[in-house]
N, C-alpha and C positions, 0 to 999 in steps of 0.2 A: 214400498211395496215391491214384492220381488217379479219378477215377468217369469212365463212357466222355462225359457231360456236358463235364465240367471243358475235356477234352482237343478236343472242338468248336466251343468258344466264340470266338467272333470278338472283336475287341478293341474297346471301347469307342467309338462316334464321336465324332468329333472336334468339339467346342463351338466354330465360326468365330468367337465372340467371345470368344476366352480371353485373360486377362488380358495377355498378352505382345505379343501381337497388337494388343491396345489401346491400349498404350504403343509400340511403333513404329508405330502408325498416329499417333498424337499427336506424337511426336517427327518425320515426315516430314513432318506439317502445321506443327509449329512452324517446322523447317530450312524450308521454303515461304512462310510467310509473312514471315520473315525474308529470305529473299530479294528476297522481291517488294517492300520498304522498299528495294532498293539499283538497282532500277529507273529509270532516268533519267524524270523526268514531266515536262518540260519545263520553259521559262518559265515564269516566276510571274506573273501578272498586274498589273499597275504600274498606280495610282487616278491620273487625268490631272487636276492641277491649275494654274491658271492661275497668276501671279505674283501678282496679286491674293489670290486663295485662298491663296497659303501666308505671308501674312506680315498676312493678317486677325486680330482675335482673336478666337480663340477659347474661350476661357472667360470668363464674367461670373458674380461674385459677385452673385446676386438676390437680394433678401428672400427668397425661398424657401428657398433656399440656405445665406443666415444662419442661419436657421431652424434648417435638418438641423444644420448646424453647433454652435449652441445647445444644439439639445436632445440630441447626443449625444455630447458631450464627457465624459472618464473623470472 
């Protein structure tokens, strides 16, 4: 039997953070960011060196060097 209460009662509000909600909002941010990766961003920047500069050497075994080497071999 219902009490004249029961039969007035409005229904619960609704929690805008309810778990469902949470997970399509995450899921519309993941699909977003995902897309935003297939975005064309241009050129790449290209490091301008001379003919000199690329055929320089570049790495020298120093004493120091030796050293690391030395001291950290297995």
């Amino acid at each position: 039997m219902k009490t004249p209460q029961e039969s007035t009662r409005t229904p619960p509000k609704r929690n805008p953070l309810q778990r469902r909600d949470i997970l399509k909002t995450l899921g519309l941010g993941a699909a977003g960011a995902a897309a935003a990766t297939m975005l064309p961003v241009g050129d790449e920047a290209q490091a301008m060196e001379s003919p000199q500069e690329q055929v320089k050497a570049r790495y020298r075994e120093t004493e120091h060097v030796k050293r690391f080497y030395a001291l950290n071999r297995l």
